[in-house]
N, C-alpha and C positions, 0 to 999 in steps of 0.2 A: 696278306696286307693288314689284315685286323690283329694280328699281333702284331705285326712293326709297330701299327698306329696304336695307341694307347685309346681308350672307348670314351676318354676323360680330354682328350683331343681330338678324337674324331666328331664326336657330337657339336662341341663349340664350331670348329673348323667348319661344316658341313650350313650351322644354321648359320655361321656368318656370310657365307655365299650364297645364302638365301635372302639374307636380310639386304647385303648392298644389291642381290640382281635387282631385287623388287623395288629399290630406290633408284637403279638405273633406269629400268624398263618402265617407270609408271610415274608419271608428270603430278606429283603433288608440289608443286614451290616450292615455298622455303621452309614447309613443314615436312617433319619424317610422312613417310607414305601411311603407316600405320595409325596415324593422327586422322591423318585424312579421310581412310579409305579404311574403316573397321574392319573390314573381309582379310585386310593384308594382316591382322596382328590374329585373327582367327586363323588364317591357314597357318601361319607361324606355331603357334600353340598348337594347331594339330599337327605339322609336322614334327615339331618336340616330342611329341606324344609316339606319336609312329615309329623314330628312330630311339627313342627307349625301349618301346616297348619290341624290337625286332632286335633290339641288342639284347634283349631278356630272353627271346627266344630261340634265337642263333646259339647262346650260349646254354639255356637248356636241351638245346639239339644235342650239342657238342657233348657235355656230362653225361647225358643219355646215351649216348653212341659209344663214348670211352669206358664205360661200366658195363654196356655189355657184349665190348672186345675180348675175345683171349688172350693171353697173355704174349703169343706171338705177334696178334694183329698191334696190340699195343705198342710192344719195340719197333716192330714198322713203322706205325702212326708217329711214334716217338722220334724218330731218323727221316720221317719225311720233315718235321715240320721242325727240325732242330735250323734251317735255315729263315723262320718266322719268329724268332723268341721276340718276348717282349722286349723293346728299345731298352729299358731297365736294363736288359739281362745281356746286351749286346757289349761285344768285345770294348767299341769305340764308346760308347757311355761311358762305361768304367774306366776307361784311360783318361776320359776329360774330366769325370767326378773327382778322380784321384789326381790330376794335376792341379783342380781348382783346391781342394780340402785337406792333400796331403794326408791323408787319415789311416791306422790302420788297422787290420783283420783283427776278429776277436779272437783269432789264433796268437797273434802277436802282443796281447796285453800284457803277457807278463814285462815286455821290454820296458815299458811305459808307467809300469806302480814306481809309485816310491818309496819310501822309508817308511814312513812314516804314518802311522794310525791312527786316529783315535774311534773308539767304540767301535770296533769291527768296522771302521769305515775306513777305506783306503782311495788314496789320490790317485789318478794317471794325469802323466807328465804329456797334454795332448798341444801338437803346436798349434799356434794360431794360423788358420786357413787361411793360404795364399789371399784369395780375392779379398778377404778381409783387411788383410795389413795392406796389400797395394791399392785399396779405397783407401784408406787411413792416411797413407802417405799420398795419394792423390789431392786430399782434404788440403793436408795441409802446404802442397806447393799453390793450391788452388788462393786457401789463407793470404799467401801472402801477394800474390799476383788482385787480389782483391785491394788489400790495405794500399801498395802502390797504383793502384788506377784509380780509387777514390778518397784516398786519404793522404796521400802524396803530391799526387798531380793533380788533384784537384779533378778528376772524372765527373762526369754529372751523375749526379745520384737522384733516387726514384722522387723525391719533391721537388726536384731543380725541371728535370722530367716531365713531370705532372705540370709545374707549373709554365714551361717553356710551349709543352701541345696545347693546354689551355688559353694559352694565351696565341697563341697561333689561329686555332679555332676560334675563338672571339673576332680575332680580324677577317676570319676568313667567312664565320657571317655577316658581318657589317658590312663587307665587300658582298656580299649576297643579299643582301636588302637593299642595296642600290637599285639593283634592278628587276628586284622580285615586288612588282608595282602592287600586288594583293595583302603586302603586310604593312602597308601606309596603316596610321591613325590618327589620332587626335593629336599625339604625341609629337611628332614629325610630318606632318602634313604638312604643303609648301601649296602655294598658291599656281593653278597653271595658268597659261596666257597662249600658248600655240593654240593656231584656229580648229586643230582637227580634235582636241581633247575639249575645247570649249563649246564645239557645232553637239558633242558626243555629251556632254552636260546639257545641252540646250535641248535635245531630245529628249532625255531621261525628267528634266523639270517640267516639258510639255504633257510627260504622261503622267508623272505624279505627284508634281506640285501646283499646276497651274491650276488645278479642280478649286484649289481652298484660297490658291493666292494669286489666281488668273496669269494669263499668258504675257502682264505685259509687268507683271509684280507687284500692281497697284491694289492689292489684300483684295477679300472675301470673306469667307469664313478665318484665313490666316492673317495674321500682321501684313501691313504693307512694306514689300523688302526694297524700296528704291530711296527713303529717305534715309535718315542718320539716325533711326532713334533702332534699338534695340530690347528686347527681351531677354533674352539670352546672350547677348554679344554677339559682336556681327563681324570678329575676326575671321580668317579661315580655319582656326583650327574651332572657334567656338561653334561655327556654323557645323563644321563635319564633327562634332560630336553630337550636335542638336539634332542633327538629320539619323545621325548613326544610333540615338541612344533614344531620341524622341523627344517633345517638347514639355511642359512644363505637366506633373500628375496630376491625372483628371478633365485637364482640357487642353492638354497639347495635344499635337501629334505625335500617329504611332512609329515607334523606332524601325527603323527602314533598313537595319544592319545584317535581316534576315530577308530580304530580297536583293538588296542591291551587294556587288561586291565593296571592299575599301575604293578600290580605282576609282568606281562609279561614281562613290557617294564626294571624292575628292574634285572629278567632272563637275557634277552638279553644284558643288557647294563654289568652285571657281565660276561659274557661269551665273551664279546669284549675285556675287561681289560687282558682276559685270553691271548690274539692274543699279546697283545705286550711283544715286545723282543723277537717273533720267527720267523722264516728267511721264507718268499712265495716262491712260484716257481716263479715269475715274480715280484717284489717289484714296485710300481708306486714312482714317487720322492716326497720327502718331499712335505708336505702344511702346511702351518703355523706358528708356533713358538714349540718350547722346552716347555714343558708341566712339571712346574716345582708344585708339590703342596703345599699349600699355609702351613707357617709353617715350611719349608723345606731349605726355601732358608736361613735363618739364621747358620742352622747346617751343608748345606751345604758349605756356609762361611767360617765360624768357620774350618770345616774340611782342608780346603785347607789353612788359617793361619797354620795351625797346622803342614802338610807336607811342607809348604815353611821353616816355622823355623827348623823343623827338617832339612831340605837341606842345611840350612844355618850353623846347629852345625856341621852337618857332614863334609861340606868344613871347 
C-alpha cells in the first residue's frame, strides 16, 4: 500500500482527515477549531511531525534490509512486491499519461528531429498535448457562448449584478427597519400615541426625569416641559435627540443614549409632548424661546392675514 500511495499523497491525504475530523468532532463556531482551541493546531503539527518522521524510518528500514539481502533473497523481495510499484510505474498511469500527452519514448526521438540545425542544436517535431488543444478549443466555444449571452442578448453582467443585489438589499433593509424598533433615531423618530408605549414612557420619565423636572413637568432643577417655550426645541425628534445626546455643555443633562434603548428614549420623549399645555402644581418660569414647528410658521401667517382682513371688513 505504501507504494501504490505516493508518501507525497499519503501525508496530505492522512492530515486532511485529521484536520476535517477535528472540525467535525469539536464545537468551535464559526471559527476553524485550531483558532479556537490552540491544542488542536499543536496536535496537528505533532502529527506532521510523527508521519514524516515514520516515513523516514520505514524507509531506512527498507534500504537497510535490501542491502543486506543476497542476491537471491533480493529477486524474491523483487517478485513479491512487483505487484506494489509506484502508481507512476503502474501499467494504467502510463496509458492515461500517454493518452493525455501523446508523448514519446527517448527511444523514439529520432522519429521527431527535423532537418534542420543550427549550432549543434536540433528541433523535435513534438505534438501539442491532447488536454492542451481540447482546453484551447474549449476556450474558445466558451468565447463565444460568452459574447452571445452578454453582448448579444443583453445577459446581465457583473455591474448590472452588483447593482440589481444592492439595490435589492437596500429594500430589504428598509423593510427591516420598519420593525426593528431599536434603530429609531433622531432621524426618523415618529411621535407615539398608543397607551401601552406612552404608560411605558411614563414610567421611564418617573424614574428619570421627574428628580430635575418633577412628576407633573412643572421644572426644578430642569426647564418646565408643559408650556411652549423651549431650549432646545420641543419637537419629537428635537426632544429624542436632547434626551439621547444630552442637554446643553456644561449645564444640561447627561445624554441617556447609554442607558436607555432608542425605543425607550422615543417612549419617553412621546409621553413629554403629552405634558404640554397642562397646568403643574408649581409651574417654573419660561426658558427659551416659543417652540413654533418647522412648516407652521407660514400657516400660522397666513392665519392671522386672514383675521386682520377680516377686522378690517367688519370695521
Amino acid at each position: 500500500m505504501r507504494k501504490l500511495i505516493p508518501v507525497y499523497v499519503r501525508i496530505p491525504l492522512i492530515m486532511t482527515i485529521a484536520y476535517f475530523a477535528m472540525e467535525y468532532f469539536i464545537d468551535s463556531g464559526d471559527k476553524p477549531a485550531y483558532m479556537v482551541y490552540p491544542a488542536v493546531a499543536i496536535f496537528l503539527g505533532a502529527l506532521l511531525l510523527v508521519l514524516i518522521a515514520m516515513e523516514v524510518v520505514f524507509n531506512a528500514f527498507e534500504n537497510i534490509t535490501y542491502s543486506i539481502m543476497t542476491e537471491e533473497q533480493r529477486k524474491e523481495y523483487d517478485e513479491k512486491n512487483k505487484l506494489n510499484l509506484d502508481i507512476t510505474q503502474s501499467a494504467t498511469y502510463k496509458k492515461i499519461m500517454q493518452a493525455l500527452t501523446k508523448s514519446k519514448s527517448i527511444e523514439q526521438e529520432s522519429e521527431l528531429l527535423l532537418e534542420h540545425e543550427y549550432d549543434g542544436i536540433k528541433e523535435l517535431d513534438n505534438v501539442l498535448p491532447p488536454w492542451w488543444k481540447y482546453l484551447f478549443y474549449a476556450t474558445i466555444v466558451f468565447s463565444f457562448v460568452y459574447l452571445g449571452y452578454y453582448h448579444i442578448f443583453g445577459g446581465e453582467n457583473q455591474i448590472q449584478e452588483y447593482e440589481r443585489k444592492n439595490n435589492e438589499a437596500l429594500l430589504a433593509i428598509e423593510e427591516w427597519k420598519k420593525t426593528a424598533v431599536d434603530l429609531v433615531d433622531a432621524s426618523n423618530v415618529v411621535t407615539m400615541t398608543d397607551e401601552s408605549n406612552l404608560a411605558a414612557g411614563r414610567t421611564i420619565y418617573m424614574e428619570k426625569c421627574a428628580v430635575c423636572h418633577l412628576a407633573d413637568g412643572g421644572g426644578s432643577i430642569g426647564p418646565n416641559l408643559t408650556d411652549d417655550y423651549w431650549i432646545l426645541g420641543g419637537g419629537i425628534k428635537e426632544i429624542f435627540h436632547t434626551i439621547s445626546e444630552g442637554g446643553r455643555e456644561g449645564k444640561g443633562m447627561i445624554p441617556w443614549k447609554t442607558e436607555l434603548k432608542p425605543v425607550q428614549i422615543q417612549q419617553v420623549s412621546s409621553y413629554i409632548l403629552t405634558l404640554v399645555g397642562t397646568t403643574p402644581a408649581v409651574g417654573k418660569e419660561p426658558e427659551g424661546e416659543i417652540w413654533v414647528q418647522e412648516g407652521t410658521e407660514n400657516t400660522t401667517a397666513e392665519a392671522e392675514t386672514v383675521e386682520e382682513t377680516v377686522s378690517e371688513v367688519e370695521n
